[in-house]
C-alpha positions in Angstrom: 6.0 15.6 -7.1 3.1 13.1 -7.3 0.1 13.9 -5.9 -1.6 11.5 -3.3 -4.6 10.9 -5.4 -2.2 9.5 -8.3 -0.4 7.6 -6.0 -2.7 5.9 -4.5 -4.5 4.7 -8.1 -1.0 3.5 -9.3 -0.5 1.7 -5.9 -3.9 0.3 -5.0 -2.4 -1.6 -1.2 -1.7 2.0 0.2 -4.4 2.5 2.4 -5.0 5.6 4.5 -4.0 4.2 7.5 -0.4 3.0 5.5 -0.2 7.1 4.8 -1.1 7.9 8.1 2.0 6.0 9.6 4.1 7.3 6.8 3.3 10.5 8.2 3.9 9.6 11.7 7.4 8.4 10.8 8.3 11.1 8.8 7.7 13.6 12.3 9.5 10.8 14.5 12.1 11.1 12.0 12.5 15.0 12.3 12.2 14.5 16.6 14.9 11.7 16.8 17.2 13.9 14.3 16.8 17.0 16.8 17.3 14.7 20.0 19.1 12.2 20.4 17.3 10.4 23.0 18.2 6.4 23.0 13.8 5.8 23.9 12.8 7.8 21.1 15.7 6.0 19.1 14.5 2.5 20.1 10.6 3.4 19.5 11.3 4.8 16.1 13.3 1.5 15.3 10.0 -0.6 16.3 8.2 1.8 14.9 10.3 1.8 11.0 10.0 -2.4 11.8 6.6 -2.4 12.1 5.2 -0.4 9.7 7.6 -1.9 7.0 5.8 -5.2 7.7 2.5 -3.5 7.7 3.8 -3.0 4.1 4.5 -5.9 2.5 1.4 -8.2 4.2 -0.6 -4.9 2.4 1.6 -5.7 -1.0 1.5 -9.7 -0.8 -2.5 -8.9 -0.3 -2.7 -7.0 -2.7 -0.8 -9.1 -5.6 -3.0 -12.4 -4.2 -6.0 -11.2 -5.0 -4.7 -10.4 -8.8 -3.2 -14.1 -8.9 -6.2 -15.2 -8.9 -6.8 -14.5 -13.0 -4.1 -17.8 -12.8 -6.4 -20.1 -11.7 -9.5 -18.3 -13.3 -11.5 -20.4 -16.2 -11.8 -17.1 -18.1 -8.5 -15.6 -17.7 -8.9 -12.8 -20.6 -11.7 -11.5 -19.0 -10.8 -11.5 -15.6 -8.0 -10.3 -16.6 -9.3 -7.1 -18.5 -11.7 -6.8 -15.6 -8.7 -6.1 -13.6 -7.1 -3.8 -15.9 -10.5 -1.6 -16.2 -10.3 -1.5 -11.5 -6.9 -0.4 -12.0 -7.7 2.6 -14.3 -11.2 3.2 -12.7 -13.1 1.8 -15.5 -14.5 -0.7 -13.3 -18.3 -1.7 -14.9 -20.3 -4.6 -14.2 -20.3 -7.2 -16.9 -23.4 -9.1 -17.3 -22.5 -12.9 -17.2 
């Protein structure tokens, strides 16, 4: 099993609050599989909706802001500056 910490270096657009919901759907999940109540149904529906939007705006976010090396002048560098975030090497680079 992966560990939250490892997770959430691989996937940098999970935030806290993503896990949080995650977590909240998971024990909706377990309450709507005990009961089968059609308002707990419906909420859980909205709820599953919701949050999977919450997702990809957090993905298509998170893959903008590493488009950007595309329309950088220095695209090595930025783009080694981005590989360095990503395994927590992040320095400052005089420029």
């Amino acid at each position: 099993m992966i560990k939250a910490n490892k997770l959430s270096n691989h996937n940098s657009w999970i935030t806290s609050g993503i896990r949080t919901s995650c977590k909240h759907k998971r024990v909706l999940y377990i309450k709507l599989r005990n009961n089968n109540n059609p308002t707990l149904r419906k909420y859980f529906k909205d709820y599953c909706r919701t949050l999977s939007k919450v997702i990809k705006e957090a993905k298509r976010m998170e893959y903008d802001k590493k488009r950007h090396i595309l329309n950088s002048y220095k695209v090595m560098r930025t783009s080694w500056k981005l590989i360095n975030k990503e395994f927590g090497k992040d320095k400052k680079i005089m420029d």
